[in-house]
N, C-alpha and C positions, 0 to 999 in steps of 0.2 A: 574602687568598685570591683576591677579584678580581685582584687586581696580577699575581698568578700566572698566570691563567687567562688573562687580555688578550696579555701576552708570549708564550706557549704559541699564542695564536691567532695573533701577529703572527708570531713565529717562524716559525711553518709558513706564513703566506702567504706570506710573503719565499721560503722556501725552494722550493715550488714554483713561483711567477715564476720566480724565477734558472735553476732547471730547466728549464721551459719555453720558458725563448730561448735554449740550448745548440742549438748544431745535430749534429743526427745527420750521423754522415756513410754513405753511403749504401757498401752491402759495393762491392768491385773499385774502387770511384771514388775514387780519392786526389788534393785537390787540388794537389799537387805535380808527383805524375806528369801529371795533366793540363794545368798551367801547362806544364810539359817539354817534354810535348808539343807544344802552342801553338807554343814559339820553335821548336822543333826544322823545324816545317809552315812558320813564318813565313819562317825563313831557305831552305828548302826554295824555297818559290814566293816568296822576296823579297819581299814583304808589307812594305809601310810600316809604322811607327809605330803609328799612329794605328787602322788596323784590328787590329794586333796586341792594342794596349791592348783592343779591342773585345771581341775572342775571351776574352780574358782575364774579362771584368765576364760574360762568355757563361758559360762556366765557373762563377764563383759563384753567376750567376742558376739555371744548372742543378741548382750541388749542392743551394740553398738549396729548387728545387722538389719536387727529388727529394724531400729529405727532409718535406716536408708532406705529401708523396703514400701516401694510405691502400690502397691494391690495388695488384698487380702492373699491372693493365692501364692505369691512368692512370700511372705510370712509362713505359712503353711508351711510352703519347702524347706525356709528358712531352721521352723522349729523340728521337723523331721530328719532335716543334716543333723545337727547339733545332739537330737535325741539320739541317734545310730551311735556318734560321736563318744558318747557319755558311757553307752554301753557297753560301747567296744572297750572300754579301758577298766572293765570289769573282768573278771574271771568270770567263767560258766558258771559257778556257785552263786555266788557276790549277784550274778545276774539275775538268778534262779530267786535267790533270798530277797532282792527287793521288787522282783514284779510277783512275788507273795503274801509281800507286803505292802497293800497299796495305799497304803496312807504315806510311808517314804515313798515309794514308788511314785507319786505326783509332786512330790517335791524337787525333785530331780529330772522330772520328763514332763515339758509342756506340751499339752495337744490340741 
């Protein structure tokens, strides 16, 4: 009956760990559309490589904060870091050129 009870315990601890690091994904935010977006911006303002890759790990970092985030208003904050984030790694031009174009321009900047 111990024997039973122990498995029964370990069972369920295993099963909520494995639970626990699923990541939610946060409603409208699809990490696909949002990778899409990425290249769609990159080849848009010709964006290297190398910051491409960036926007990209930006992207995870984002979905992965979102979804820890317990209020609406620290999501808010969350997507307003992250949007400063994006931009800063723009030149003034690169900057200029996609909040002109606001069709990339929401590909790239959730609000």
């Amino acid at each position: 009956m111990k024997k039973i009870a122990l498995l029964f315990v370990l069972f369920l601890g295993f099963s909520l760990t494995s639970s626990a690091q699923e990541l939610k994904v946060e409603k409208g935010l699809d990490r696909t559309e949002m990778i899409k977006g990425v290249n769609e911006v990159a080849s848009f303002l010709k964006i290297d490589n190398s910051l491409k890759d960036a926007f990209t790990q930006l992207v995870d970092m984002r979905l992965e904060a979102l979804s820890n985030a317990a209020t609406a208003e620290e999501k808010v904050k969350i997507n307003e870091r992250f949007n400063r984030k994006v931009l800063s790694g723009l030149t003034e031009e690169q900057r200029t050129q996609l909040k002109n174009n606001k069709e990339m321009y929401k590909k790239v900047i959730v609000e």
